[in-house]
N, C-alpha and C positions, 0 to 999 in steps of 0.2 A: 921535875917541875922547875920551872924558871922562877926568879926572884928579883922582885924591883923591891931595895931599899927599905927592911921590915926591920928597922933599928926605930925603937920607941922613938918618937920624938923628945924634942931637945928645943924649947918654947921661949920667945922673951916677949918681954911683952912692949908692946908697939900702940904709936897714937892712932887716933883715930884722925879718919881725912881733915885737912883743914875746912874750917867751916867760916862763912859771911856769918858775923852775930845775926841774931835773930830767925837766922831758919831752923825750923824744926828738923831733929836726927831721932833715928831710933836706937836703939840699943848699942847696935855696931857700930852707931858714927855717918849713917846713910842718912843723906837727906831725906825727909819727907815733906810731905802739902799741908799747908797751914797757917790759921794767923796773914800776916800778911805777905808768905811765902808761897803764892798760886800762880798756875801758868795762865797768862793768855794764849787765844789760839792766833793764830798767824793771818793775817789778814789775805794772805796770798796763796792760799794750800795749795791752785793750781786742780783741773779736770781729771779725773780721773776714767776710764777706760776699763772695760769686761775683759778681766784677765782669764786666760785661757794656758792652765797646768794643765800638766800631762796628766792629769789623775780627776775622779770624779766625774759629773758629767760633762759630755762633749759641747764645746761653746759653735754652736753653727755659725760658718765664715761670716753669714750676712749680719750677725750684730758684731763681730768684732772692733767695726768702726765705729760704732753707735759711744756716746758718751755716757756713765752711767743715769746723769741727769735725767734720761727720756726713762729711768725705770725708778717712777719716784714711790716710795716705800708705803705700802698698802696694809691690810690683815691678810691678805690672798695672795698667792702666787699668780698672778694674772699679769699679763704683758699690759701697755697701754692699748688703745682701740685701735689706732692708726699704725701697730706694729703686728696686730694678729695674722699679717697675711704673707710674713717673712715664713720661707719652707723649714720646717723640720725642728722648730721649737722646742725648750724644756722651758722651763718656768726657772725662771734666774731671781725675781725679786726677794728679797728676806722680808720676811714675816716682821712686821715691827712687835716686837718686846713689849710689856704691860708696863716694866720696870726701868724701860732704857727713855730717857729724855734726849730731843734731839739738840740741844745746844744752839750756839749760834750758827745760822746759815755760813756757808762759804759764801768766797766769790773769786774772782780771777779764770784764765781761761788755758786753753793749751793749742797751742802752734805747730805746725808742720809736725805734727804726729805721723810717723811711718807705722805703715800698715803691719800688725802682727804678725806671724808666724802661725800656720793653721796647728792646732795641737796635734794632727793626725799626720804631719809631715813627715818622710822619710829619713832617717837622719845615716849620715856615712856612719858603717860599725868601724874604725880606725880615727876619727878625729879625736882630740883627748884633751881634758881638762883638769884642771889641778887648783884644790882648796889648801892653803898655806893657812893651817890653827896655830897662829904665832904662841910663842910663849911668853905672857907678859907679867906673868906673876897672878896672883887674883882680880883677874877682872876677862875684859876679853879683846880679842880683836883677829880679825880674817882676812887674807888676802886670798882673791880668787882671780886667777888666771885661766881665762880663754884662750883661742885660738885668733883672736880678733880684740881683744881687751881687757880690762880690768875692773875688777869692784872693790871695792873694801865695804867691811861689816864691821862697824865697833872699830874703834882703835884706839881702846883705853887702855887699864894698866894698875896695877899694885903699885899705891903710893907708899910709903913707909918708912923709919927711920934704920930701917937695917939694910940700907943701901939699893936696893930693889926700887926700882923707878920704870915701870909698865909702859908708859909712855914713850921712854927712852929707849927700849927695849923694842918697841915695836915699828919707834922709827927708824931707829939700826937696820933693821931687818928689810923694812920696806925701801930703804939704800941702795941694802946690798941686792935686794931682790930687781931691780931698776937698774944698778950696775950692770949685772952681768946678763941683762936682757937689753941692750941701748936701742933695737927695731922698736922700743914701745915708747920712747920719748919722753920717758917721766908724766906719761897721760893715765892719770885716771879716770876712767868713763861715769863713773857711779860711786858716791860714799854715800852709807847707809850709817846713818846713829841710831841704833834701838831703842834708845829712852834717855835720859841727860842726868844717869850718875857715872862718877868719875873712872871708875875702872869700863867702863864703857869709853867713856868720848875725850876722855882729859888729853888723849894728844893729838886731838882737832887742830885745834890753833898749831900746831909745830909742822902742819901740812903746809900753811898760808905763807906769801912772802915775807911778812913781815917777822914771821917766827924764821927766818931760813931758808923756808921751803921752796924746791924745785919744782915742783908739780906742777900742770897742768889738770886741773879739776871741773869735770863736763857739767856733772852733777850733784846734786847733793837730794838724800830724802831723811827725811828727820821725821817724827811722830806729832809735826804742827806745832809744838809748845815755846812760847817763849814768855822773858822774863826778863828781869834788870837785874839780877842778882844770883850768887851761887851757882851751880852747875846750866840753870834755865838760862844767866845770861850767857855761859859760856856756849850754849848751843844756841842760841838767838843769834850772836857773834857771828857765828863762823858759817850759819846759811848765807849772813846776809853778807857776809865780808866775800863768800866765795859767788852768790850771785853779783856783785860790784865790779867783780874780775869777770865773768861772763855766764857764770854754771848755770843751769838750770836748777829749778827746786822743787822741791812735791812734800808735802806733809801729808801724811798719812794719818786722819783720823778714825774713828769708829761711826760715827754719826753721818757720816759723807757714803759712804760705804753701801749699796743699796742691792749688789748681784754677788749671790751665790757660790761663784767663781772667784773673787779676790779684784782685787784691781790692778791696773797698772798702767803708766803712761811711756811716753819718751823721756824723760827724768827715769822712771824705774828701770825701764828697762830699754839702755840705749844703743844695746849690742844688735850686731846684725849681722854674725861671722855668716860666710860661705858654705854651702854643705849642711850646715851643721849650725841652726842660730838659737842661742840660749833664747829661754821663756825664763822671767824675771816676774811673781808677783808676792802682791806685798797683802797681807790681810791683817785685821788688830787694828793698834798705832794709840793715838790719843784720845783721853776721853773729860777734857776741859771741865766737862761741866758737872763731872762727879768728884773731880779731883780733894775736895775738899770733906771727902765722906767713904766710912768705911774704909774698908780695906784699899780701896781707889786713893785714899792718902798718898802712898808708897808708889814712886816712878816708876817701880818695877812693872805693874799692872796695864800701866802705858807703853807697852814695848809693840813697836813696829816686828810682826812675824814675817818673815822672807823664805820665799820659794825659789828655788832655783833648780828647774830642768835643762839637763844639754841631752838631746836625744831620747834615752832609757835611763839616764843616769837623773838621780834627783835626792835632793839637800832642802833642809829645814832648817831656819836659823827662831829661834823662839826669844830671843833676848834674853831678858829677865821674867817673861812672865810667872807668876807667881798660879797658885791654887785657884783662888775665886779668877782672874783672870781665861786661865784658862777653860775654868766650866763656863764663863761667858759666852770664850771663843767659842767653844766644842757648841754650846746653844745657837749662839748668832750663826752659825752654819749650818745647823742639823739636819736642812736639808740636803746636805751637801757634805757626808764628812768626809767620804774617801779625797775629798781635795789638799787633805796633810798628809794624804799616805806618799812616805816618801821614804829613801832607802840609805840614808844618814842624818843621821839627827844632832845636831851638837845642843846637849842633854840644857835646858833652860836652869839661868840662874846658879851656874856652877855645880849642880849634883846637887843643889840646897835640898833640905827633909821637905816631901811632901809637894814638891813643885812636880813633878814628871807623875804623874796619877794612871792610875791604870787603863781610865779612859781615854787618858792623852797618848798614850801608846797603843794604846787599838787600832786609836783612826789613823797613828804614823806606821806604824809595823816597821820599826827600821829592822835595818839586815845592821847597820854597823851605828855605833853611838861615840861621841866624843866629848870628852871632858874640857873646858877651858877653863884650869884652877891655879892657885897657887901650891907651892908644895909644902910638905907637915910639917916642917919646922920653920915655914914663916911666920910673924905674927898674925897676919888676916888670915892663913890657913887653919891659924889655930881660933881664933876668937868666932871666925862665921860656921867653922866645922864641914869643910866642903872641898870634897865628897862627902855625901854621908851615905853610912852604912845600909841605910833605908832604902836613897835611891837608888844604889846599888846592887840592892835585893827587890828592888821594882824592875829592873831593868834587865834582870837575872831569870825570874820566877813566876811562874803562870798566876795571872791568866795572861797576862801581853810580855812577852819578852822579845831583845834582839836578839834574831834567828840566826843570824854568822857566828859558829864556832871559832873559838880563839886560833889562828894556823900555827902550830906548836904547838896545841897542848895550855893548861891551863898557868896564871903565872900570878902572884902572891905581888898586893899591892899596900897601899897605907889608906886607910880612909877614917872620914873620922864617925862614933857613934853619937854626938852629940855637939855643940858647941861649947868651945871652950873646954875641949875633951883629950887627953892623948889618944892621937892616931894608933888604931889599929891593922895588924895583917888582914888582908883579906882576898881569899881566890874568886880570881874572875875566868870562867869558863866562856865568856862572848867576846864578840868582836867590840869591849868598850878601851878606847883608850883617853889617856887624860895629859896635857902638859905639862900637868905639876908631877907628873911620874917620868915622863921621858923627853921633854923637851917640845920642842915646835915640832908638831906633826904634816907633816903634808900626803893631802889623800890625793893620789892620779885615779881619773874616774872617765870611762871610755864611751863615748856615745852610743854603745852597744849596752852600756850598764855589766860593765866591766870593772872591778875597784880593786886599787892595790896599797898602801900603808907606807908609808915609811917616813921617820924623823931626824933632826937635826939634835947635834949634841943636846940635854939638860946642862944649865947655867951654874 
């Protein structure tokens, strides 16, 4: 049996994020909604488009172009009257909620949208693609390499006084990664922020010129929120600072959202390799208008979910969604769940207790799951407890587990049973790995849905 680092932990204890006075924190030191600390939605969210995954039901070619607007939100799955006579129809609308209010209307529109990709496309089984799960300490951030382009997911980062700086970490990475590729021009096609706490998005601004940065930035999609203060302004900032330079933008709310299938525009999804063209959609996002209630408090809840199919190959990115978030999601789709079945999951909200539900893994069924955490003897690894042992034995244990056996044989990790707990051993007999155990992970993933594993030293 193999061994990753089953020496007790060894804890100091570390501040909490810096905080704007006046915004509400919970326990850990995470902002939350409140008082006079609420987002507005963005006046510009920008059209959104009938996203078409490789999973669930099939979206017929002739609404692809359709804007979700011609499918305005009923009690009935019914088309409007002037579309019943498009061939081959499933009922796309969502059921409006008893409990869901619809907030303020959008407005803004979308432009030179390129026609989708049919979900039933052919795709080459040798084209390949590769997800880079950086390691940034506790929090998260993604780089995904096509064959034609690039995305980033998150590019926040473990703040803390024990020298660990996430941010810094993750732009190193995306450097070096840009370095030793120079065919890709320091272009990023697409940056996705899943909700605006700091181990998510705090090294936005280090992407922009005036932080430094090289980059060329196409797009941006955020979850709509902004705000003048705290993490809200730092993501208000940096949509608007990257649309000024040229990007496009797409906020992704929940209220806008009105088909079955997810959404998605040329902002989301602005890829269009050869052979082989990602499907890019986004479902969730923000919900403005409850922000200030319940469990909708916590930014977590507001997280932007991202799909990503290349061929047979498909990824789940769930931000932070938290429990009641997710039973929303899992609801606001119900007619639709195999649309998260997808075959890598990177586990929501660091492995937090109680976040990945059994139900949430039915509709995903991953074959492989991955962790984006800090490791056990950091202070945020110690204080949020993440991994925890719970979702670990979710992810492990019927009735939904990930179906890929570990290749080697089973191998002894650190996780924690509680917060603010010393980390314990624990064997993992599946395909889950985590960055706070082995470092930046990169998954090659073959348009045949073909996946293979491997990482870069632990720091």
């Amino acid at each position: 049996m193999r061994v990753l680092s089953i020496l007790p932990a060894i804890v100091i204890a570390g501040p909490a994020l810096a905080q704007t006075p006046g915004i509400p924190v919970n326990e850990y030191g995470e902002e939350q909604y409140g008082g006079d600390y609420l987002p507005t939605t963005s006046a510009r969210l920008g059209e959104y488009y009938i996203g078409s995954p490789n999973a669930g039901v099939a979206v017929p070619d002739a609404l692809l172009t359709l804007p979700q607007s011609v499918f305005p939100r009923t009690t009935t799955l019914s088309l409007p009257a002037d579309r019943q006579t498009l061939p081959n129809l499933t009922p796309f609308s969502v059921p409006l909620r008893k409990d869901f209010s619809l907030g303020a209307d959008f407005n803004g529109g979308f432009n030179a949208r390129r026609e989708m990709a049919s979900s039933g496309a052919k795709a080459s089984s040798d084209a390949t693609m590769y997800v880079h799960y950086v390691d940034v300490g506790q929090g998260a951030g993604a780089i995904l390499e096509f064959p034609c382009g690039v995305a980033l997911i998150d590019v926040g980062g473990e703040w803390a006084n024990d020298g660990v700086d996430g941010e810094i970490m993750f732009k190193n990475y995306l450097d070096k990664f840009f370095e030793t590729r120079p065919y890709l021009n320091n272009t990023i096609d697409v940056v996705f922020l899943s909700h605006p706490h700091a181990d998510h998005i705090n090294g936005a601004s280090l992407l922009l010129p005036e932080a430094g940065g090289i980059y060329t930035i196409k797009n941006v999609v955020d979850n709509g929120f902004e705000g003048g203060s705290g993490m809200l302004e730092k993501q208000t900032k940096f949509h608007k600072a990257a649309a000024e330079l040229g990007a496009g933008y797409t906020g992704v709310t929940v209220a806008a959202q009105v088909t079955a299938t997810g959404v998605t525009n040329a902002n989301i999804d602005p890829l269009a390799c050869k052979g082989v063209d990602p499907i890019i959609t986004a479902f969730w996002g923000g919900r403005a208008e409850l922000a200030s209630s319940g469990e909708y408090a916590n930014p977590n809840n507001h997280s932007v979910v991202v799909r990503v199919d290349f061929g047979r190959a498909s990824f789940l990115f769930a931000g932070d969604l938290e429990d009641k978030g997710v039973a929303d999601m899992l609801d606001q789709y119900s007619t639709n769940p195999g649309v998260f079945d997808a075959d890598v999951y990177l586990v929501s909200h660091h492995g937090a207790d109680q976040e990945t539900t059994d139900q949430m893994l039915a509709a995903i069924t991953p074959r492989i799951a991955i962790l984006s955490m800090g490791t056990a003897d950091s202070p945020d690894g110690f204080k949020y407890g993440h991994p925890r042992i719970t979702t670990l034995d979710a992810l492990q244990q019927p009735p939904a587990v990930v179906s890929n056996d570990l290749p080697g044989g089973p191998v002894t990790v650190l996780a924690s049973p509680g917060k603010k707990s010393v980390f314990k051993p624990y064997e993992l007999t599946k395909e889950i790995y985590g960055t706070g155990w082995g470092g930046t992970i990169v998954m090659q993933a073959t348009s045949g849905g073909a996946y293979s594993v491997g990482n870069t030293p632990a720091r």
